[in-house]
N, CA and C atoms as a LAMMPS dump frame, in Angstrom:
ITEM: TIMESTEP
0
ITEM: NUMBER OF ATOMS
510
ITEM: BOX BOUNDS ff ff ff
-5.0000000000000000e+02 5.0000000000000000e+02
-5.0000000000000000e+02 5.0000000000000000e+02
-5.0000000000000000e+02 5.0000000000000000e+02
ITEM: ATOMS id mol type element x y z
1 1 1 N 0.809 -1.195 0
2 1 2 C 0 0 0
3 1 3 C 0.852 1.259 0
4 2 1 N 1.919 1.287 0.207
5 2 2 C 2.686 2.205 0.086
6 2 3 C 3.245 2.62 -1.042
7 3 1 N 3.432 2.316 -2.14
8 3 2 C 3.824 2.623 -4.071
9 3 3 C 3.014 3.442 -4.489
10 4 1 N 3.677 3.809 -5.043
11 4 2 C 3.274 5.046 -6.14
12 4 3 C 2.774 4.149 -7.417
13 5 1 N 1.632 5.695 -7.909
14 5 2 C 0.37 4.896 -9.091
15 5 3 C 0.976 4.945 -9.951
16 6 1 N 2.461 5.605 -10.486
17 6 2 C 2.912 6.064 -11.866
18 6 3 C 3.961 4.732 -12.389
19 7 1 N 4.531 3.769 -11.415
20 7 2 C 4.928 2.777 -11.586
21 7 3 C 4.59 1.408 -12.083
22 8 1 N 5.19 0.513 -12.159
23 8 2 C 4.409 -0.803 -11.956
24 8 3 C 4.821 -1.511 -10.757
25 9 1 N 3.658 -1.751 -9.931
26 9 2 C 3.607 -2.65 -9.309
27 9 3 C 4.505 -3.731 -8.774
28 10 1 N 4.872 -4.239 -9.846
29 10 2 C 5.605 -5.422 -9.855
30 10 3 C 7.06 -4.752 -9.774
31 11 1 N 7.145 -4.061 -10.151
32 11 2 C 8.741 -3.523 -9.896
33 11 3 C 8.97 -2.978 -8.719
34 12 1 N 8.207 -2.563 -8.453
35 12 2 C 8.61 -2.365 -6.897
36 12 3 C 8.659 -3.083 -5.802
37 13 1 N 9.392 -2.705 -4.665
38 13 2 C 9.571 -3.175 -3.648
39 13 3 C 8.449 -3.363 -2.83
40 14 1 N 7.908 -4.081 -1.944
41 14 2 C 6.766 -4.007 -0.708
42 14 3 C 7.311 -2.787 -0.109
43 15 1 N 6.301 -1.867 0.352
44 15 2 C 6.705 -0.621 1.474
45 15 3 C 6.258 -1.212 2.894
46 16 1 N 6.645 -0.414 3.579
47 16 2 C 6.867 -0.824 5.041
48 16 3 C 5.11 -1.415 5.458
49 17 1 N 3.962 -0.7 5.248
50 17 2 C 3.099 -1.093 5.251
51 17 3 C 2.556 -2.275 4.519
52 18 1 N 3.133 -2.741 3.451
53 18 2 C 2.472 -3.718 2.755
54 18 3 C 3.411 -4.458 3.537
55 19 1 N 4.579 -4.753 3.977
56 19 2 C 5.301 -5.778 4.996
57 19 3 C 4.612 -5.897 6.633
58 20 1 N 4.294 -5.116 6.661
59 20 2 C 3.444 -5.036 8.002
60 20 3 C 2.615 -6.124 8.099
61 21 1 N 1.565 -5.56 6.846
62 21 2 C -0.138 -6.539 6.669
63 21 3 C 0.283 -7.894 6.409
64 22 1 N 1.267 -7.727 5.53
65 22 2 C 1.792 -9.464 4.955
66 22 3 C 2.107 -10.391 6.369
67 23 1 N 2.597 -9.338 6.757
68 23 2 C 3.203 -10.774 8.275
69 23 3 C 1.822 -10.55 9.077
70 24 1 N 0.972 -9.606 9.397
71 24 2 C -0.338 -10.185 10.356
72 24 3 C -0.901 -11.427 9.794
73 25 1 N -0.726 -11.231 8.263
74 25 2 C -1.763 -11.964 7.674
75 25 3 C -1.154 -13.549 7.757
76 26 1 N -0.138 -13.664 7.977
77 26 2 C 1.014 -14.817 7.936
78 26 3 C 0.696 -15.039 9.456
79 27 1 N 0.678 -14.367 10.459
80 27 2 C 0.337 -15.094 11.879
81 27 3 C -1.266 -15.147 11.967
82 28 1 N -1.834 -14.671 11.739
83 28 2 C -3.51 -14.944 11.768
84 28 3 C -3.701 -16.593 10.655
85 29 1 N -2.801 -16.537 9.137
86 29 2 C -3.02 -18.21 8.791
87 29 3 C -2.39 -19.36 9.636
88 30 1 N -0.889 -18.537 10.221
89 30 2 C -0.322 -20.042 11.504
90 30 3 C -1.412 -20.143 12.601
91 31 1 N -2.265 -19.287 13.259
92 31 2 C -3.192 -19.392 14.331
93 31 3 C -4.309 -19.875 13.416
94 32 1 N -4.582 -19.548 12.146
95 32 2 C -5.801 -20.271 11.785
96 32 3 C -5.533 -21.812 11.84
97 33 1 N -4.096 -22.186 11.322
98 33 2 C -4.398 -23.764 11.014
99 33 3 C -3.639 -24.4 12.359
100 34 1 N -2.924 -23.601 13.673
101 34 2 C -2.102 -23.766 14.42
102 34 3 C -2.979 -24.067 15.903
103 35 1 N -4.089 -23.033 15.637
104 35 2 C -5.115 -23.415 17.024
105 35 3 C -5.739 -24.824 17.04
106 36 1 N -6.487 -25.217 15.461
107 36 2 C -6.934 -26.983 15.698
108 36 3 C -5.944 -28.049 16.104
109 37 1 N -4.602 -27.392 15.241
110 37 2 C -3.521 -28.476 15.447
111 37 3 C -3.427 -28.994 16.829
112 38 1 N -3.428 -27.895 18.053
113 38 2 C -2.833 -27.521 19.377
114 38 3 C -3.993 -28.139 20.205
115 39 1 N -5.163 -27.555 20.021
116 39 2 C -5.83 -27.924 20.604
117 39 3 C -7.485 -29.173 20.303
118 40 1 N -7.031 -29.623 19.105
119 40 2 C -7.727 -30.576 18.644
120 40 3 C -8.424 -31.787 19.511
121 41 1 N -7.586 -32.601 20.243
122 41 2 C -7.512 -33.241 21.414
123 41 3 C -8.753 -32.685 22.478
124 42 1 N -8.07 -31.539 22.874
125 42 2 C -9.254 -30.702 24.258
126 42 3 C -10.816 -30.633 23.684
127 43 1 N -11.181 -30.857 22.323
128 43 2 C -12.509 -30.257 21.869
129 43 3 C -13.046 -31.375 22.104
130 44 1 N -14.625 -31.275 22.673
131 44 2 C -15.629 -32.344 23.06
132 44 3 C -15.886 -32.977 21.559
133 45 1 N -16.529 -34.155 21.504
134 45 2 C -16.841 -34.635 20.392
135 45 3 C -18.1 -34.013 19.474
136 46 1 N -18.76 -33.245 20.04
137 46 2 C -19.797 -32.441 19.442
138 46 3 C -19.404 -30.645 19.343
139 47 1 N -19.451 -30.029 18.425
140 47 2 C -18.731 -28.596 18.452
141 47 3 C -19.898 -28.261 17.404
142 48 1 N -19.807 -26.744 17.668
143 48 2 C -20.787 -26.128 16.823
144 48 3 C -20.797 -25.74 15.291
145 49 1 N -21.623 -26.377 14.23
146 49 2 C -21.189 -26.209 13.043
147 49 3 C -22.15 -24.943 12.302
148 50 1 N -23.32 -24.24 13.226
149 50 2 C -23.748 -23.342 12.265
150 50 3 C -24.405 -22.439 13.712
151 51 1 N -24.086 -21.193 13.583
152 51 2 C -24.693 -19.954 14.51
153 51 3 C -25.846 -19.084 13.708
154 52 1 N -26.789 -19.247 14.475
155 52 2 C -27.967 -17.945 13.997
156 52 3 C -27.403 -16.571 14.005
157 53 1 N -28.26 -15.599 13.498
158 53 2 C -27.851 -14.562 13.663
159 53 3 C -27.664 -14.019 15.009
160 54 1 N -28.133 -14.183 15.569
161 54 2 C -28.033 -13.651 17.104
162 54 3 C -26.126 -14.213 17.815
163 55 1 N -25.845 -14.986 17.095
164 55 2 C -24.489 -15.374 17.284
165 55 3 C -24.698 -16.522 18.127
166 56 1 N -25.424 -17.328 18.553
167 56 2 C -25.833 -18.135 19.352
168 56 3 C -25.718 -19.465 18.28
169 57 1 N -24.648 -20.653 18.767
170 57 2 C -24.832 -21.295 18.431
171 57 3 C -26.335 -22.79 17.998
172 58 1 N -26.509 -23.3 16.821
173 58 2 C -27.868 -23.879 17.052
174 58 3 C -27.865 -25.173 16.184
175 59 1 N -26.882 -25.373 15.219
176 59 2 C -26.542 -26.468 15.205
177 59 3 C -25.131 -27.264 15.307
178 60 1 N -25.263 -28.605 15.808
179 60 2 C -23.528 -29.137 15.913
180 60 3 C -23.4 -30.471 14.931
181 61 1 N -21.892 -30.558 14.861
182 61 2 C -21.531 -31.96 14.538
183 61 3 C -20.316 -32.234 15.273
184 62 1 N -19.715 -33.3 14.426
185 62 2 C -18.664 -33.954 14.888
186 62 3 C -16.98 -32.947 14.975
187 63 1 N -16.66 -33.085 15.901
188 63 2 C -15.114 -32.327 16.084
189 63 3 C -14.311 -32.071 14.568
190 64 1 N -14.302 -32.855 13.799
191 64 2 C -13.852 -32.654 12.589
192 64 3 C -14.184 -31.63 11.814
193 65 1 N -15.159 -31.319 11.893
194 65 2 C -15.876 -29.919 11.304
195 65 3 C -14.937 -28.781 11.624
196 66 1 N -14.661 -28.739 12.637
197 66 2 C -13.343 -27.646 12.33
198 66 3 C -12.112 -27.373 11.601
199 67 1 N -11.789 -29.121 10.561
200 67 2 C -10.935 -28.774 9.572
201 67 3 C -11.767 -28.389 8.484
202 68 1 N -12.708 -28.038 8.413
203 68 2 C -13.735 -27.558 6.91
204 68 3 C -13.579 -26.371 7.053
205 69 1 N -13.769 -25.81 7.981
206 69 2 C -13.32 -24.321 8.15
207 69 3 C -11.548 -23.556 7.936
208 70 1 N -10.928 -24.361 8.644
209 70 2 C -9.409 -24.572 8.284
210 70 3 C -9.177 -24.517 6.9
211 71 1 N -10.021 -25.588 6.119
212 71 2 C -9.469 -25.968 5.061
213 71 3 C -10.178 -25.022 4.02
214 72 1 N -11.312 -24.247 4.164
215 72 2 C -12.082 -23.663 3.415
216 72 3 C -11.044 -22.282 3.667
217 73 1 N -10.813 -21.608 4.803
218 73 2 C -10.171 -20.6 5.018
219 73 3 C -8.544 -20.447 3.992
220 74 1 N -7.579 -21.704 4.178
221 74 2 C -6.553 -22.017 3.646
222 74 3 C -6.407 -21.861 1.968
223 75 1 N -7.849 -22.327 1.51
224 75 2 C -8.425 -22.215 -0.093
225 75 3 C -8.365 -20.757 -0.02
226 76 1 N -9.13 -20.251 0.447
227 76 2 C -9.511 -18.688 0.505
228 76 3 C -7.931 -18.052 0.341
229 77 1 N -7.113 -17.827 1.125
230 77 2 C -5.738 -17.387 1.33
231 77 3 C -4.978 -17.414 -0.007
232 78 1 N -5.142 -18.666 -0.574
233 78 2 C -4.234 -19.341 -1.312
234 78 3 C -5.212 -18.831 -2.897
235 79 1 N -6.208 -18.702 -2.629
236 79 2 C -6.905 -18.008 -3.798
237 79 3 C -6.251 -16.28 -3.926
238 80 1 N -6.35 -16.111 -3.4
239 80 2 C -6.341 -14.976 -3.175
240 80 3 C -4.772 -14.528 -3.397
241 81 1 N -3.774 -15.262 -2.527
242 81 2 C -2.493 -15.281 -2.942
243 81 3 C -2.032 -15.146 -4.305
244 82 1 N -2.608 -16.397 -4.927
245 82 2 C -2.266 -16.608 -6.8
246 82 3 C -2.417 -15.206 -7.481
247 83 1 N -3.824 -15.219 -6.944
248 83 2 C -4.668 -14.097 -7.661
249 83 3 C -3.419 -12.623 -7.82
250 84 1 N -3.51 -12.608 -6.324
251 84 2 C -2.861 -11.012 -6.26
252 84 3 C -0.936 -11.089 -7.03
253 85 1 N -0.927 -12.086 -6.775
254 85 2 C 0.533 -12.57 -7.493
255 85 3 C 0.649 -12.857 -9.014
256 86 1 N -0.917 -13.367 -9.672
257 86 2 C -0.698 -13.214 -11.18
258 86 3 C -1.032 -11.408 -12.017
259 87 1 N -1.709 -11.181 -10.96
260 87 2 C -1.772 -9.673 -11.548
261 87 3 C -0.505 -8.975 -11.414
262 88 1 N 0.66 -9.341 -10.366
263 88 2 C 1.41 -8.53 -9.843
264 88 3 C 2.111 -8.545 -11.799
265 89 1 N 2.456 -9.716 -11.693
266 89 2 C 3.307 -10.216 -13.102
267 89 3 C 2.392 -9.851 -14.206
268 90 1 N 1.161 -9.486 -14.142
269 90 2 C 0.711 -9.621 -15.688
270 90 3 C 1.084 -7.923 -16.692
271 91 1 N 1.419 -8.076 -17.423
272 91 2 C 1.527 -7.128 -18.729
273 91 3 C 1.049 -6.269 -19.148
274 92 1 N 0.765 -4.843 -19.054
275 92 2 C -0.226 -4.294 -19.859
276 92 3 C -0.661 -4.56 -21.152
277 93 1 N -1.793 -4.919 -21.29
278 93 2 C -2.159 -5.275 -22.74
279 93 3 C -1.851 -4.335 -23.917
280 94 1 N -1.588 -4.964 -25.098
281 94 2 C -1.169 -4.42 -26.198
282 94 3 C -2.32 -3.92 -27.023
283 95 1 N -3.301 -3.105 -26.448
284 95 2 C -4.461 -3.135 -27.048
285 95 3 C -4.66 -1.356 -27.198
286 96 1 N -5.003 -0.585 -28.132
287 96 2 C -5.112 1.077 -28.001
288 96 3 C -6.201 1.314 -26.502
289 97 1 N -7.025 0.452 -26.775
290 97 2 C -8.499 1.24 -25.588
291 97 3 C -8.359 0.73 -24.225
292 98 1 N -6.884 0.202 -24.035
293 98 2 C -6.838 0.262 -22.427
294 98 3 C -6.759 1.39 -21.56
295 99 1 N -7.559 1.509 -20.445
296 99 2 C -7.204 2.781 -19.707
297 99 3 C -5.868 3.486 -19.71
298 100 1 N -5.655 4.646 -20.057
299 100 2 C -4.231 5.499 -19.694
300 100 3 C -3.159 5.184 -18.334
301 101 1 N -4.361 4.951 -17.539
302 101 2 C -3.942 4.754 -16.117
303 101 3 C -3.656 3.672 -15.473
304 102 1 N -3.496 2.465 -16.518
305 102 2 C -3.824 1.119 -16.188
306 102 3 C -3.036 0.253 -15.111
307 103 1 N -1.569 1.169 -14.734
308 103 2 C -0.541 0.591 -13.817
309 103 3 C -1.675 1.506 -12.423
310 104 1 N -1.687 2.422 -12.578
311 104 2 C -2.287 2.952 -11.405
312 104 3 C -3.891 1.894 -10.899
313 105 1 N -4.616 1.615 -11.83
314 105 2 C -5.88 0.739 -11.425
315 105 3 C -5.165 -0.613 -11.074
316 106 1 N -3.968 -1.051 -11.574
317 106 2 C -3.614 -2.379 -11.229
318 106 3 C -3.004 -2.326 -9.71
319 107 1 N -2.697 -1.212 -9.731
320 107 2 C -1.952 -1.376 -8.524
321 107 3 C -2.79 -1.229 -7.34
322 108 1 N -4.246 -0.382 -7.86
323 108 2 C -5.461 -0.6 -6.555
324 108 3 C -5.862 -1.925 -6.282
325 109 1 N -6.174 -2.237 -7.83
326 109 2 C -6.761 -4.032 -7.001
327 109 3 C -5.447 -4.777 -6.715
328 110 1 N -4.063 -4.598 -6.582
329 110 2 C -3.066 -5.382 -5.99
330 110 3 C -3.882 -5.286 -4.4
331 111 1 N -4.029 -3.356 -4.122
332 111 2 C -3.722 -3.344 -2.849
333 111 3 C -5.487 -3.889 -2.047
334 112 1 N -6.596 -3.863 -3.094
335 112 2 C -7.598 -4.357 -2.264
336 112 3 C -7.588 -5.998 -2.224
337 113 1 N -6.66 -6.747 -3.239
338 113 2 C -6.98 -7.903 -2.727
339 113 3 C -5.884 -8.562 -1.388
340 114 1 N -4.589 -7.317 -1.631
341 114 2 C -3.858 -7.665 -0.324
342 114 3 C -4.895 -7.55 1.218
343 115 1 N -5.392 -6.307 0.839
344 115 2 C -6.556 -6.144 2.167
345 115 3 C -7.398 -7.411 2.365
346 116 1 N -8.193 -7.572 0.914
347 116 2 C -9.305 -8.637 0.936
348 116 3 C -8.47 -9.848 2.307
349 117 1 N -7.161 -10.756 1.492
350 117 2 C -6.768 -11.934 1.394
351 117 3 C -6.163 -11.686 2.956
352 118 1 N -5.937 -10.171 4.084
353 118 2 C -5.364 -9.889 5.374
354 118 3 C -7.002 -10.593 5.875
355 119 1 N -8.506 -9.735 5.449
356 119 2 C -9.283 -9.255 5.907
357 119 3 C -10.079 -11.12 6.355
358 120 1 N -9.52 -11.852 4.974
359 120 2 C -10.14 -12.822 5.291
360 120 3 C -9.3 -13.786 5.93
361 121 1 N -8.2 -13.874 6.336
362 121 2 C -7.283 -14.837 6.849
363 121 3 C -8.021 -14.277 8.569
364 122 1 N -7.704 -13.339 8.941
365 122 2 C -7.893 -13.077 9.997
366 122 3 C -9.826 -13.654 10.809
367 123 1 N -10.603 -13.151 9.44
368 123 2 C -12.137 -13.239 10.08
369 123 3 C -11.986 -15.235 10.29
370 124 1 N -11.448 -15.83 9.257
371 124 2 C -11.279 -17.383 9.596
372 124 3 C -10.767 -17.438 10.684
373 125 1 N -9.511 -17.441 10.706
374 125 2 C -8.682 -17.379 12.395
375 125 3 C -9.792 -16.895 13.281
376 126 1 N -10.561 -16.122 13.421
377 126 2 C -11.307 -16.062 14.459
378 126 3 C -12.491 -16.516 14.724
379 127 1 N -12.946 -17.229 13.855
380 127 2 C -14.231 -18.21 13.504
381 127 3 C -13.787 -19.246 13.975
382 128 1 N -12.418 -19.924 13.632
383 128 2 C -11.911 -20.933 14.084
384 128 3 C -11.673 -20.825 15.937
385 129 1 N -11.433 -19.698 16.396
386 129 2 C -10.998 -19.894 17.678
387 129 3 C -12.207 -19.559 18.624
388 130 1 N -13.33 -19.182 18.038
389 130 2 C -14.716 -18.991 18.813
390 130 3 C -15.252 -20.036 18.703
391 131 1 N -15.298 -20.924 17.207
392 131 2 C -15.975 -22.151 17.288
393 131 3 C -15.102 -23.278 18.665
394 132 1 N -13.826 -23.219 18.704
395 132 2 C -13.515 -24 19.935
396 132 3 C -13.335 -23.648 20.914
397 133 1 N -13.465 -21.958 21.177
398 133 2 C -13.944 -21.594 22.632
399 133 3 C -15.284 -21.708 23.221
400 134 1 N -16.741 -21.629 21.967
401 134 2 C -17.742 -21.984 22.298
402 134 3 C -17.924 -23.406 22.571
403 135 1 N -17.388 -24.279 21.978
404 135 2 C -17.034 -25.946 22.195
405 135 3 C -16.637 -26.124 23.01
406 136 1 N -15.557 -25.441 23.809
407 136 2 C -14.947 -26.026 25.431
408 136 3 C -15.87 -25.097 26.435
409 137 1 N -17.112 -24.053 26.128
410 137 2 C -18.021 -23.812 27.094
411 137 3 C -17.107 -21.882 27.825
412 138 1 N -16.364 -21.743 27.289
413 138 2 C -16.024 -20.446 27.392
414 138 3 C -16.467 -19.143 26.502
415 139 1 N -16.928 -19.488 25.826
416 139 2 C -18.014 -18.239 25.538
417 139 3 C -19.419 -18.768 24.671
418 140 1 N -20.083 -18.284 24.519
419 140 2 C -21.583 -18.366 23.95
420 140 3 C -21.837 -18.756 22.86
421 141 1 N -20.756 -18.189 22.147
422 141 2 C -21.043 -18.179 20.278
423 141 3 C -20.457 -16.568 20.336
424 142 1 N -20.226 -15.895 18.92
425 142 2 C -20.178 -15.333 18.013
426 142 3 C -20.775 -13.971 19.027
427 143 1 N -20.345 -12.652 18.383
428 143 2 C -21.248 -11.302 19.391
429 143 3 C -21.985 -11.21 18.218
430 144 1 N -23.159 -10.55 18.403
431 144 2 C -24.39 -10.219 17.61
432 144 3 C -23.836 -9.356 16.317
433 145 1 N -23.102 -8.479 16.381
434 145 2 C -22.449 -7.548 15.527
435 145 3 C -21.388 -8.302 14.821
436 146 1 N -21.685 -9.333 14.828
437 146 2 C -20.361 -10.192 14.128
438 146 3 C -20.735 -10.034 12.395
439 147 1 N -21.704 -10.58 11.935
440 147 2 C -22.278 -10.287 11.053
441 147 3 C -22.774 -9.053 10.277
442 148 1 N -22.83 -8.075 10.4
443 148 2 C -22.859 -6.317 10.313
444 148 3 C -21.669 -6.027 10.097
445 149 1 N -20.731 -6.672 11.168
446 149 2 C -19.533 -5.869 10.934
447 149 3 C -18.49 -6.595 9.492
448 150 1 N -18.515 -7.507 9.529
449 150 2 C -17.909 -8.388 8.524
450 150 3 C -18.615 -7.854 7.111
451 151 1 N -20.05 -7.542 7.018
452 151 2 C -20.697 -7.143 5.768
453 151 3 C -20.143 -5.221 5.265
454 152 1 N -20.01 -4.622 6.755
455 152 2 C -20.01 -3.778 6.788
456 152 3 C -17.969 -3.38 6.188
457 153 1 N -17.251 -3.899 6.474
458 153 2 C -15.795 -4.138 6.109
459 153 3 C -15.611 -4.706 4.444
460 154 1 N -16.609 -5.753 4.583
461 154 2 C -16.232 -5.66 3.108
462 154 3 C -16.812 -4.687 2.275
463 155 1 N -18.072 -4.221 1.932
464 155 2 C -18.434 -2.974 1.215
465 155 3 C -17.854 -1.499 1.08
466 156 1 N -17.094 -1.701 2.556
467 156 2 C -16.508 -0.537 3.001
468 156 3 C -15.01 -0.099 2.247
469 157 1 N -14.793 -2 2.449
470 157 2 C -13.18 -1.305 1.424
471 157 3 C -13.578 -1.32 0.26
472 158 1 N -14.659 -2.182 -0.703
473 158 2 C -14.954 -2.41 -1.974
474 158 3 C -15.099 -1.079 -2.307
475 159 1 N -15.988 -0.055 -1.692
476 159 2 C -16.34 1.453 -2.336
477 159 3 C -14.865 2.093 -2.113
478 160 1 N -14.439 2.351 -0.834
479 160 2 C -12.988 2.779 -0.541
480 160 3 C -12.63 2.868 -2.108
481 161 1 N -11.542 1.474 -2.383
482 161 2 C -10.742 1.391 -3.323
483 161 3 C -11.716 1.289 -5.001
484 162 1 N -12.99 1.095 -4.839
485 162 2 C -13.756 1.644 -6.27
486 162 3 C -13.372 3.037 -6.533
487 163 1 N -13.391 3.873 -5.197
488 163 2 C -13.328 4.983 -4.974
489 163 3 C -12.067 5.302 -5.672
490 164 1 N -11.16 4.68 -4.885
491 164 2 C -9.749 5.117 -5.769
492 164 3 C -9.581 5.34 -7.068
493 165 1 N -10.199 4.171 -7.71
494 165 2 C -10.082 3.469 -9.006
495 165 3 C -10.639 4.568 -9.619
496 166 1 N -11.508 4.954 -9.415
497 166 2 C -12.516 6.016 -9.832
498 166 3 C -11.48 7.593 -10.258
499 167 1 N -11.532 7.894 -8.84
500 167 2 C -10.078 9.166 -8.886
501 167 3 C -9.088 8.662 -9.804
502 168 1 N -7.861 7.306 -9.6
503 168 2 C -7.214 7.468 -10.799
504 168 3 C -7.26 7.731 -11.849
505 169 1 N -8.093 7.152 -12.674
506 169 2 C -8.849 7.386 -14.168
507 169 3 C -9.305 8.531 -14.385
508 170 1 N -9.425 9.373 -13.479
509 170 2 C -9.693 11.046 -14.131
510 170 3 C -8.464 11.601 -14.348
């Protein structure tokens, strides 16, 4: 998040901020796949596999259900990884009617899917560690605003950096 729009992307270095997010996002995936590892064993054989809105857990299954989440989260990361890594490398097209500005728009969606791929490593990691704190009987489920706020973060950066996208191109 720190580069300039007049460059490419790919030639540049990470700035201190994009090294920042990269390593939260690198300890929020070791705690995503590091908490089942650790504490797999301690979880009762029944754990909660789906919360109402109210955050209150309401249906369960079997302990295993917490690598679906692991493993769905890990997809997510790793999607997202490729993704932001084949754009880093891709080319401006050889075409007249590409935008003027096209290193500057590439370099927004570099930086919203770096956000996206922080935003979602972390909301897993913490899905993962409520589903087995609500399972060992230390908290309830989920806070009510869990849902609002997660809807509310993603729209928020989507307009944000539309926003950008928008300003560059003028």
């Amino acid at each position: 998040m720190g580069q300039s729009m007049t460059e490419s992307p790919a030639s540049l270095p990470m700035g201190r901020m994009d090294k920042l997010l990269e390593l939260i996002g690198i300890f929020a995936f070791v705690f995503l796949v590091g908490m089942p590892i650790l504490y797999y064993t301690d979880l009762p054989n029944s754990i909660p596999r789906h919360f109402g809105f109210d955050g209150a857990p309401d249906k369960f299954g079997s302990k295993s259900v917490i690598w679906w989440v692991v493993c769905i989260g890990v997809a997510m990361y790793a999607a997202l990884f490729v993704l932001e890594h084949s754009l880093r490398k891709r080319k401006k097209p050889g075409v007249n009617n590409v935008s003027s500005n096209f290193e500057g728009h590439r370099l927004i969606m570099i930086q919203w899917l770096q956000f996206i791929r922080l935003f979602v490593t972390c909301l897993f990691a913490y899905m993962v560690y409520i589903i087995m704190k609500t399972a060992m009987g230390h908290v309830p489920g989920f806070n009510a605003y869990f849902i609002p706020i997660v809807f509310g973060v993603v729209l928020g950066s989507t307009l944000y950096f539309g926003y950008l996208a928008i300003k560059v191109g003028k």
